[in-house]
N, C-alpha and C positions, 0 to 999 in steps of 0.2 A: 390265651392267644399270644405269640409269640413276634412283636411290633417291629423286632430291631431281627431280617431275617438275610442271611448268608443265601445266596444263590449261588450251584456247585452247578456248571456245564458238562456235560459227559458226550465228548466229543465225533467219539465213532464208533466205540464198543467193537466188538466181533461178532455180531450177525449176521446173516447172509444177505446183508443191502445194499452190496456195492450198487446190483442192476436195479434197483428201485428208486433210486434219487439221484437227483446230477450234482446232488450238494453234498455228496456224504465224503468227507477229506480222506485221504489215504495215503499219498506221499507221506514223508515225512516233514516238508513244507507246507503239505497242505493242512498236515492235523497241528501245526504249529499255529500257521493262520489261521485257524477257527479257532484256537485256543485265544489266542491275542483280540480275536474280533470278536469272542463271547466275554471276555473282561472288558474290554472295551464297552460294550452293551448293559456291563452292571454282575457281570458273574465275576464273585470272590476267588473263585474254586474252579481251575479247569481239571477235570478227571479224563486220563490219557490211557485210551490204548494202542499198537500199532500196527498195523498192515504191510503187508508184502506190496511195495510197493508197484508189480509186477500185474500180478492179479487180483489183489485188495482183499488176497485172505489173511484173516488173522496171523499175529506173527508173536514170539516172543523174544525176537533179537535183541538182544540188550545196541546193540550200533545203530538201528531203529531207534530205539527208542531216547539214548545220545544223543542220535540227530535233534530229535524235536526238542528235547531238554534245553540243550545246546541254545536252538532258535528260538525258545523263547526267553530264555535270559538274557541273551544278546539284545535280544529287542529291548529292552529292559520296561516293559511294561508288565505291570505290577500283578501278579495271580496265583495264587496260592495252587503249587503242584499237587498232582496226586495220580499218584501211576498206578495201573490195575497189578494185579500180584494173581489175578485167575485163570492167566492162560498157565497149560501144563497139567490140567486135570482132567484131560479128556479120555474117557474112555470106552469104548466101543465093543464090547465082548460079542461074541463068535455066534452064531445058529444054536438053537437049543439044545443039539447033541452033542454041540462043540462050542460051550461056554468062552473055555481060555482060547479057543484061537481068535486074538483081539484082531478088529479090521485094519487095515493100510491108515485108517484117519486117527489111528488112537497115538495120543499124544501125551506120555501119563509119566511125570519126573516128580521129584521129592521136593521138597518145600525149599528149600535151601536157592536149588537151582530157578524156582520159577520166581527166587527176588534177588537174582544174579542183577539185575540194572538198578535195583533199589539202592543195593547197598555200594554200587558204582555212584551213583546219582544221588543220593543222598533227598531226594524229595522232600518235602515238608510232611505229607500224606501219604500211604497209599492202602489201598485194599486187603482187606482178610478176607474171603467168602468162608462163614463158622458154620460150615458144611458139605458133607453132602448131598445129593439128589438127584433124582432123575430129571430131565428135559424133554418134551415132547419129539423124543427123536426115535423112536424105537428101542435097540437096543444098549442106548446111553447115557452112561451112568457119569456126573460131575462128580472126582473125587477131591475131598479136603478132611481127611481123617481128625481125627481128636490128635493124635501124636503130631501130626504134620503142623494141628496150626497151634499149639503147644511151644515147638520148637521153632515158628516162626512169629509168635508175640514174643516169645525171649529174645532173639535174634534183633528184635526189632526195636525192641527198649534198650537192647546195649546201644546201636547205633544212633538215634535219637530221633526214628523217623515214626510220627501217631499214623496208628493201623486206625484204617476206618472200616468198621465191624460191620459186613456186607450180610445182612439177615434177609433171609425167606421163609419162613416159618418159626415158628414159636420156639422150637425144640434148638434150633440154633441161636436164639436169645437167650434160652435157660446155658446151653453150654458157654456161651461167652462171658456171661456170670459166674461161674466155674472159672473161669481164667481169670476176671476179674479177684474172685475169690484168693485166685492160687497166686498173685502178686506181680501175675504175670503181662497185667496192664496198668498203666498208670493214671492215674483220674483226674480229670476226667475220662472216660471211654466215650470214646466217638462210635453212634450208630450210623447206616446205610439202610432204612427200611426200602424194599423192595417187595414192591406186590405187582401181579399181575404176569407175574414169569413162571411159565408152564412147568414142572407140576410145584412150585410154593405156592404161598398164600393168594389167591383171589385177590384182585383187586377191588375192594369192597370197602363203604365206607366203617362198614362195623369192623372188618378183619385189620382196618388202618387204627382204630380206634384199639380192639384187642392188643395189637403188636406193640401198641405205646404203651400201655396198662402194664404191660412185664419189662418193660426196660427198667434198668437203674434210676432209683431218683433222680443222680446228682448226673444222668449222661448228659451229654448232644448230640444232637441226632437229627437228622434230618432223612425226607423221603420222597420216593417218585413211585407214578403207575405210568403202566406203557401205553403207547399209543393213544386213542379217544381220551383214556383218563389221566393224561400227562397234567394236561392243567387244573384237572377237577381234583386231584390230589395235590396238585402244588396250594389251592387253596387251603385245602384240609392239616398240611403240615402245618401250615403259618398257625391256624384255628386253636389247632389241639399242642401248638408251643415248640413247634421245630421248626428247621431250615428245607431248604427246597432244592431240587435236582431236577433240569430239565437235561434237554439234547438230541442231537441225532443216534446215540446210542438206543432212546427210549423211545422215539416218536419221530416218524418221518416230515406231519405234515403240520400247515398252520391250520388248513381247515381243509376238509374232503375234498380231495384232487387238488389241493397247492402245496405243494412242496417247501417246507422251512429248510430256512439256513439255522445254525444253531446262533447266530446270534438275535437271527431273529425269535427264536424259541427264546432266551433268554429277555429279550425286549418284551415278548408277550406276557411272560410269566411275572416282570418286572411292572408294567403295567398295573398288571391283575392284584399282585401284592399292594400297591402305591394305593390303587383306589377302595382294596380293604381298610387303611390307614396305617400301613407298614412301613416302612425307610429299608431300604436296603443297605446292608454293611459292605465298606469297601475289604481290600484284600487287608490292609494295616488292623482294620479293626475285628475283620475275619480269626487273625491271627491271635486277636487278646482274647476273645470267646473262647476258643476252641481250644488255648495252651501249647500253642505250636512254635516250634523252635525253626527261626529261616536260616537254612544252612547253607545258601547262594554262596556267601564267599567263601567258606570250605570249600565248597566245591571247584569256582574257579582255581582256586590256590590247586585243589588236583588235579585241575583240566590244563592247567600252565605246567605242574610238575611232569 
């Protein structure tokens, strides 16, 4: 069991919930303030993605994504960054007698470009998804090749920002161990177990238990299940020795028909740990765990030049 545990917020994601919550941030002020109001609440780790702030579809704007950067440093409340790197993998192929003609929604660029804000922004964190797969969408397929995230763990140890290894199935742990292998990560490796995202692993307490069993001894890793089993897996990380990831990304409610804010998702799951006999670690001591270098005044120094 793992006593002293890191709580990572994951603030809006890009699912289609804008019309299902009145709480789900989408401006680039708004996914700021949830960011500041889930550290505030006890989360180390806000995990950012951005929205059009027009329609509150997903977006990869890197000047989105500036914005909130921007707003939460200024605020100068203390949260260890971590911006997604998985928009850009979208891809949506054509009728069955017409594969390649991709739809209007397909969204599909090289690795390089889908961490244009990264290497702007210098994050402490941000995402790798060490795969592909399909989602329960029909004909749509998430793409992250072997080359692609290859060439974007190298990219990512030049600059100095830790990739946090977004897994859904088993096959995507053995490959990141393969990069691990290939020098192309630096150790520790930070995991992202994710269960319960259609078609990866079930979110299941044996399938959470399996996906630890193959991680590297020496990683950190922390996990979430969606929706119902946001919190019944936030206890199981702390159990079986990782960190926890709540939010509006993974779970709309606090309890059937009431709507969370993510800081209150963050207070519940803050809660739940405390009364397991856990402590939760701030962002300062977030950063000695995990081996994270804070590159904030770099980056003002380039936000001034």
């Amino acid at each position: 069991m793992n006593r002293n545990v890191i709580i990572t917020c994951a603030v809006t994601g890009s699912g289609e919930t804008v019309d299902k919550t009145p709480h789900l941030p989408v401006s680039p002020k708004e996914i700021a303030d949830a960011a500041i109001e889930a550290a505030k609440a006890g989360a180390a780790v806000a995990h950012i993605h951005v929205r059009d702030p027009e329609t509150g579809a997903p977006s990869r704007d890197p000047a989105l994504f500036k914005e909130v950067v921007d707003r939460v440093r200024d605020s100068e409340t203390d949260v260890v960054l971590n911006l997604t790197t998985g928009m850009g993998g979208d891809l949506f192929l054509g009728p069955d007698d017409d594969p390649l003609s991709f739809s209007d929604e397909t969204d599909c660029v090289g690795q390089i470009e889908r961490m244009e804000h990264v290497e702007a922004l210098l994050p402490e964190i941000c995402s790798l998804d060490c795969g592909s797969f399909n989602y329960d969408m029909g004909n749509y397929v998430y793409v992250s090749t072997t080359g692609m995230l290859r060439l974007g763990a190298e990219r990512l140890q030049k600059i100095g920002v830790k990739p946090e290894l977004e897994v859904f199935d088993l096959g995507h742990i053995w490959f990141a161990k393969k990069l691990l292998a290939e020098g192309l990560l630096d150790e520790p490796p930070l995991f992202q177990v994710c269960l319960g995202v259609r078609w990866g692993a079930e979110g299941t307490p044996r399938n959470f238990q399996t996906m630890v069993d193959n991680l590297p001894e020496n990683a950190n890793w922390a996990g979430f299940g969606l929706g119902a089993n946001e919190m019944p897996m936030a206890a199981q990380a702390a159990l079986l020795g990782g960190h926890v990831r709540v939010g509006l990304e993974d779970n709309l409610y606090l309890e059937k028909g009431v709507h969370a804010t993510n800081a209150q998702l963050v207070e519940r799951a803050r809660n739940i740990l405390e009364l397991m006999g856990c402590r939760v670690q701030t962002p300062a001591e977030a950063r000695q765990t995990l081996g994270l270098t804070k590159q904030e005044e770099a980056a003002k120094v380039r936000r001034i030049a």
